[in-house]
N, C-alpha and C positions, 0 to 999 in steps of 0.2 A: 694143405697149408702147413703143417705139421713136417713134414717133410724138407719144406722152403725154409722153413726156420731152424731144424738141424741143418742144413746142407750151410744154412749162413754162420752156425756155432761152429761148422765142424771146419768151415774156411778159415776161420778166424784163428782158428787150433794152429791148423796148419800152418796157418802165416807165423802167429805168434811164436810157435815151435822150432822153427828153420826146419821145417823136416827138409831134410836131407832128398829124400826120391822127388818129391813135389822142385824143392828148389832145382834138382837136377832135367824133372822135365818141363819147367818154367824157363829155366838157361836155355836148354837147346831148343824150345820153342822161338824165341826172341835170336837166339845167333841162324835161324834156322830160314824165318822168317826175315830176318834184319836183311841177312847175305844176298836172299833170293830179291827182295825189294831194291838193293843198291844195283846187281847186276840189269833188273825189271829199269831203271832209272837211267843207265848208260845206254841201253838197248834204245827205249821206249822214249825218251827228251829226244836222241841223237836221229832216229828214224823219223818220227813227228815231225821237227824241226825241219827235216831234207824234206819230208813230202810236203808240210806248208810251204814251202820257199820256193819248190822247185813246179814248173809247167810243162806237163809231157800226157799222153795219150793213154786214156784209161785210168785218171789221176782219182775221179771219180768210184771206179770201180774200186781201187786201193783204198779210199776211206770208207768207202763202204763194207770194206772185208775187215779192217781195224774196229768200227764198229762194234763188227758183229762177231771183234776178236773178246769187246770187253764184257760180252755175255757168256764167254766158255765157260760149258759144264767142268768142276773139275777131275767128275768121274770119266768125264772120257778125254781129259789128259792123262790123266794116271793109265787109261786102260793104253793110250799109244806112247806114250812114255815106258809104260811097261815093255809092251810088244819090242821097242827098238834096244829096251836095254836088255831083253833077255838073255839067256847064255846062247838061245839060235839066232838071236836078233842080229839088226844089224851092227848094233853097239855094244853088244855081249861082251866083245872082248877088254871092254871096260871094267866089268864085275863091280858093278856101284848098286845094282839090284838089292833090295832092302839095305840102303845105308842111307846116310842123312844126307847123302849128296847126288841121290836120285830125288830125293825129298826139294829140296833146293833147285834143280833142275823144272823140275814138275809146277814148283810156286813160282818159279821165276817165268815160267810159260806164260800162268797163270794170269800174272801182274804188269808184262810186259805191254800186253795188248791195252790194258787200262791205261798207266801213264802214258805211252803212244798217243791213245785216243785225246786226253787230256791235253798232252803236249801238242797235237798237231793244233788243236781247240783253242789253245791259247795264243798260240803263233800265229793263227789265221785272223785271230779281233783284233790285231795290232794293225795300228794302221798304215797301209802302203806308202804314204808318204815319209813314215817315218823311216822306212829303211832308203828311199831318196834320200834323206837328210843327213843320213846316216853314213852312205858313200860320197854323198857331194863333201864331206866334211873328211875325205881322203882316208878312208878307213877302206878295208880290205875287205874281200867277200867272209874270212873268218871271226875279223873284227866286228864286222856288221853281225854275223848272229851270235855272238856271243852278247853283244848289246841285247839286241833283240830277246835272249834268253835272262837278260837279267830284268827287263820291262817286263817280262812276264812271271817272275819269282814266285809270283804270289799264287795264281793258279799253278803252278807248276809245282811246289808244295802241297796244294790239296791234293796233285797227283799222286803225291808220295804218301800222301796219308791212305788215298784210295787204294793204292796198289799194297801197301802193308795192311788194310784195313783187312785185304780181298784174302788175303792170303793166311792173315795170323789165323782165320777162322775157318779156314778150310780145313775139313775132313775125308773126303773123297780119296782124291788123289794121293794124301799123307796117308795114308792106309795102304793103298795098294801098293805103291813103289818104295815106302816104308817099312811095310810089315808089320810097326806097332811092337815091335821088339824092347822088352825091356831095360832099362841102363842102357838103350843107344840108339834106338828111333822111334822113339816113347814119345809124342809132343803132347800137349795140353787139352787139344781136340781129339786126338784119338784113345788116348786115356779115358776119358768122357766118355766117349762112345762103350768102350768095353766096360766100363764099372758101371753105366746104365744096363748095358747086357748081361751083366754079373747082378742085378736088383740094388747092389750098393748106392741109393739113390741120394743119398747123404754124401757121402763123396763125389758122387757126381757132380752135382749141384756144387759142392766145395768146390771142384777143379774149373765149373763153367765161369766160375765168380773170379777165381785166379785170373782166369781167363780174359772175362770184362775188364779188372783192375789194369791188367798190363796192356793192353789195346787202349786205356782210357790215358794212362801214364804214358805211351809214348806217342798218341795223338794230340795230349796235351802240351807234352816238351815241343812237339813240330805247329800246334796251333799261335802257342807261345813266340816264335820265331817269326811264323807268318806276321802277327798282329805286330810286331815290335818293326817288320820290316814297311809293313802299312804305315807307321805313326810317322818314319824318316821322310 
């Protein structure tokens, strides 16, 4: 108990303090996280949307593989993320191996599968007459799902919360294709992990609480949006 209650003084410090390394791996936790969830969001609404709208053979098989997309370990994306970006891999020739934009690759893997899921989830409860209604009234096949994508706003923000949820708090995979490199692919989960591996259990618990605050402040700002689009 003793321990929870420095780790809550010692966040406090930190926050109070602007330390500098903390706000620096708080930054690129949140750009790191942000980047790979907006990419997770063009991916994952825009495939969703095609596979609920569209009827073709094995359609079945394909939600079931999205599913079972939104349960991925994220150690063994990291470990085949790694594998293809290694310098023999076959993306080698990239050289993004321990940077934050293998980090972002790896989360955005992560998250895609979730808002997909989500997304196709929401487009399927709408009701089929509504997109009848929606062409009989001279709109176009792009017109009609852009409708259809704004009827469903509301689930479709939970998706983005889901998919930033999945991701700010991943460790697995931000380790291995990250490295945990200081001042540059340092994030807020993997910091944790090593200062718990270091005994520093006081700042660990500081960093997991950093951690909470900033997941709780930008599920907040997107809950806030959702509810206000509820009241229109």
């Amino acid at each position: 108990m003793e321990l929870i209650v420095q780790g809550i003084i010692k966040a406090f410090e930190l926050i109070i303090s602007f330390d500098p390394e903390v706000l620096g791996i708080t930054w690129l936790s949140l750009k790191i996280s942000g980047t790979a969830t907006f990419i997770s969001l063009l991916i994952g609404v825009s495939t969703g949307t095609a596979v609920a709208l569209t009827n073709f053979r094995g359609k079945k098989l394909v939600i079931s593989l999205i599913n079972t997309g939104m349960g991925l370990p994220p150690v063994v994306v990291g470990l085949f993320v790694t594998i293809m970006i290694w310098r023999n891999g076959p993306l080698g020739f990239l050289e993004i191996l321990y940077t934050p934009y293998a980090m972002i690759v790896a989360q955005a893997i992560i998250a895609t599968p979730i808002v997909m899921g989500i997304s196709l989830a929401a487009i399927q409860n709408l009701s089929p007459n509504l997109r009848l209604q929606i062409l009989s009234l001279g709109a176009g096949s792009l017109q009609m799902v852009w409708v259809l994508i704004k009827e469903a706003k509301l689930p479709l923000l939970a998706a983005v919360m889901a998919g930033f949820g999945g991701v700010i708090s991943e460790v697995g995979a931000s380790i291995m294709v990250g490295g945990n490199i200081k001042g540059y692919s340092r994030v807020l989960t993997t910091a944790t992990v090593m200062e718990t591996g270091k005994g520093n259990f006081d700042i660990a618990i500081a960093l997991g609480i950093i951690l909470l605050i900033l997941a709780f402040l930008v599920n907040f700002l997107l809950t806030q949006i959702q509810q206000r689009q509820q009241a229109r």
